[in-house]
C-alpha positions in Angstrom: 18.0 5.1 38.3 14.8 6.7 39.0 11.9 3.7 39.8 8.1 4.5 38.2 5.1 4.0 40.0 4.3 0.6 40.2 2.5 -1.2 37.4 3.5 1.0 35.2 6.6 0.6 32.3 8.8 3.6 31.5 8.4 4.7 27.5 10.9 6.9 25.7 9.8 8.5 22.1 10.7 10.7 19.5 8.6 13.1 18.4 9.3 16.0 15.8 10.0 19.4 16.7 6.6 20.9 16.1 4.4 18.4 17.7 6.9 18.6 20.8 6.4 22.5 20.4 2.3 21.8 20.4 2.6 19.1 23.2 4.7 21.8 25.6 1.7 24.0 24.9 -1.1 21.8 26.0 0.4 20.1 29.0 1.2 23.9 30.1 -3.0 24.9 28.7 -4.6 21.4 31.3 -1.2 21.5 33.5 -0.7 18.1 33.2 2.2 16.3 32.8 3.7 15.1 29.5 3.1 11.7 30.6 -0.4 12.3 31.9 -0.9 13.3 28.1 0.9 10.8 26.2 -1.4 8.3 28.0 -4.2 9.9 27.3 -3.6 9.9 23.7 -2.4 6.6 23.9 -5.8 5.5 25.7 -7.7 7.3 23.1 -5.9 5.7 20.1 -6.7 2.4 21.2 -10.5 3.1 22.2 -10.5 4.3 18.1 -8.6 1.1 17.3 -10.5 -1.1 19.2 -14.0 0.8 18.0 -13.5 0.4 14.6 -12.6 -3.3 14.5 -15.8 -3.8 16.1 -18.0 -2.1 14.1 -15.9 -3.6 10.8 -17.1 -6.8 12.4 -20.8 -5.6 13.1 -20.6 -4.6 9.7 -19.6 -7.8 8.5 -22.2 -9.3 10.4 -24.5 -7.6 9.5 -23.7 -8.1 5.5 -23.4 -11.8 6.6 -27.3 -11.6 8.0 -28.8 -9.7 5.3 -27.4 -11.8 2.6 -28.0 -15.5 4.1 -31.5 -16.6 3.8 -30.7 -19.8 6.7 -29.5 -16.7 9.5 -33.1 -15.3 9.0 -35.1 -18.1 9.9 -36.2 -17.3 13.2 -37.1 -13.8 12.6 -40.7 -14.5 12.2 -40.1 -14.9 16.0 -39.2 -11.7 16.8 -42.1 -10.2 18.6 -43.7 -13.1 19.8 -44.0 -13.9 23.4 -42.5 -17.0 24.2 -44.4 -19.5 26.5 
């Protein structure tokens, strides 16, 4: 059995035939490896995931700020110098 490069674990998937077909083309296109692009999309998936619970929680937040009279009490701070 063939040993990976440390710190990293060994994934096998399925895909169907035509995004096999596309992912053939690109690795050949950036001559990279299909591993080099699975992780890349992988990597890029996540960012997206990890973006948009973020900004549904800024969101949130936000909502949270505009419609709760208590978390706007110190805003007639903002601006002043503090001494």
């Amino acid at each position: 059995m063939r040993e990976g490069l440390p710190g990293m674990e060994r994934l096998t998937i399925s895909l169907p035939g035509s995004l096999a077909r596309d992912m053939e083309k690109l690795t050949k296109e950036f001559r990279i490896s299909k591993s080099e692009m699975a992780r890349r999309a992988f990597e890029q998936f996540i960012y997206q995931c990890r973006r948009k619970k973020l900004l549904q929680a800024a969101e949130t937040m936000a909502e949270e700020y505009r419609s709760d009279p208590e978390s706007t009490v110190l805003t007639d701070l903002d601006g002043e110098e503090f001494k």
